[in-house]
C-alpha positions in Angstrom: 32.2 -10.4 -10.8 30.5 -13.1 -12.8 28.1 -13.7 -9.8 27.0 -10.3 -9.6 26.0 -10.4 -13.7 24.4 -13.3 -12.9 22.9 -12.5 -10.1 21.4 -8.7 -11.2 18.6 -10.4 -13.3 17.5 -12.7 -10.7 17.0 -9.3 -8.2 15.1 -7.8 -11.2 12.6 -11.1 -11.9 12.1 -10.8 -8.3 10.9 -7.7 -8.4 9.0 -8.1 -11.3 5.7 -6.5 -11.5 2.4 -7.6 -9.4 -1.0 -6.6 -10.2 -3.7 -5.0 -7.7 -5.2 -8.3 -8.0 -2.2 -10.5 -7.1 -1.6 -7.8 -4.0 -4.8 -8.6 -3.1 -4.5 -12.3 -2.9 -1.6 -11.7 -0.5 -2.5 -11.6 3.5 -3.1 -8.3 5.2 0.1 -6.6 6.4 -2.4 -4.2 8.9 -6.0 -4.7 10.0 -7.1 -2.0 12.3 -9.9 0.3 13.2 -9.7 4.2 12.8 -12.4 7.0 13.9 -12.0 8.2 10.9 -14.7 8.1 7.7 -13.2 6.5 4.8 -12.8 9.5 2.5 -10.4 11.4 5.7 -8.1 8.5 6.0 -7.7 8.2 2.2 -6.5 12.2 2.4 -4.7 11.7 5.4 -2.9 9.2 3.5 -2.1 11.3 0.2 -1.1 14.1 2.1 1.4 11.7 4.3 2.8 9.6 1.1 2.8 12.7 -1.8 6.8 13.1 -1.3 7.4 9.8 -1.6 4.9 8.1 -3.7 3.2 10.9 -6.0 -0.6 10.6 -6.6 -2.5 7.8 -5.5 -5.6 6.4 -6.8 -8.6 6.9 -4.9 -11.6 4.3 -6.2 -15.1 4.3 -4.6 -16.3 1.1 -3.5 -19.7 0.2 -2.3 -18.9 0.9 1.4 -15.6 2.5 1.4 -12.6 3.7 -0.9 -10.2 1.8 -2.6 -6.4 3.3 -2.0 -3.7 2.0 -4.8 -0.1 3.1 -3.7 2.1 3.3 -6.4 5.8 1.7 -6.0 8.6 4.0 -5.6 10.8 3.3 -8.7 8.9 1.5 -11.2 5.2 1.4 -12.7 2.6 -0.8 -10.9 1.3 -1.0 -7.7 3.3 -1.2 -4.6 0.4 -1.2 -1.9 -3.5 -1.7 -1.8 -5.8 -0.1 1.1 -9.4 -1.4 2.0 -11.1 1.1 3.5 -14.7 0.1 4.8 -17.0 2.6 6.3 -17.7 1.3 10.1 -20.5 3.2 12.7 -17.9 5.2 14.1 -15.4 5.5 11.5 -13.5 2.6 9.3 -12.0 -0.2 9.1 -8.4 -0.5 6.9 -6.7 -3.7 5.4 -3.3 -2.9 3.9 -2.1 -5.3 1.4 1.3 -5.0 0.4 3.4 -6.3 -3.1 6.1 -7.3 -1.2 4.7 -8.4 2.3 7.1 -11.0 3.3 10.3 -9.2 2.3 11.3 -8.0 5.6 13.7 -5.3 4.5 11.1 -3.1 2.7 10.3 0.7 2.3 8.6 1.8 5.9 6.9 4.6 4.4 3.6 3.2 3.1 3.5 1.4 6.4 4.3 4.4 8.9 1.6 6.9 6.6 -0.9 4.1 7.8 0.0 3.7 10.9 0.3 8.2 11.2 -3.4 8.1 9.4 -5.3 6.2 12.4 -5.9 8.6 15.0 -3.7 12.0 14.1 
């Protein structure tokens, strides 16, 4: 018993919150090519994740959109999407808060992957 009150806040300050910026500093969890233009993925992923995650925030960038996941349970940012215009469609970087966690929520990651060609 007195590990788990010991250990609860320790789960918690891992956790913790992160920033866009400090998802963005993390590594690419998915770097791949689509056929589709920026804005279609960016639906195709609001559509896919609007159970789950709610509304996400859509930013234009100088040669794409900007996709800010929010997390599940708490305020802040859970995932990051890069989405550059390419000649025949665009190329997506997903950055993700907790990237080397391996026991993470699939469902940012199987939108993504749903978003590429369907």
């Amino acid at each position: 018993m007195k590990w788990g009150v010991w250990a609860l806040p320790l789960v918690l300050a891992m956790g913790g919150c992160a920033s866009v910026a400090d998802i963005d500093e993390s590594l690419p969890t998915m770097n791949v090519l689509s056929g589709k233009k920026p804005h279609e993925y960016a639906q195709c992923l609001s559509e896919k994740l609007a159970d789950s995650r709610g509304a996400l925030q859509i930013q234009e960038q100088k040669d794409g959109v900007r996709v800010i996941v929010p997390q599940k349970l708490s305020s802040g940012p859970a995932a990051v999407f890069d989405i550059e215009e390419r000649a025949n469609g665009s190329g997506i970087k997903l950055h993700e808060r907790i990237s080397n966690v391996p026991i993470r929520p699939r469902d940012v990651r199987d939108a993504a992957e749903a978003c590429i060609s369907g």
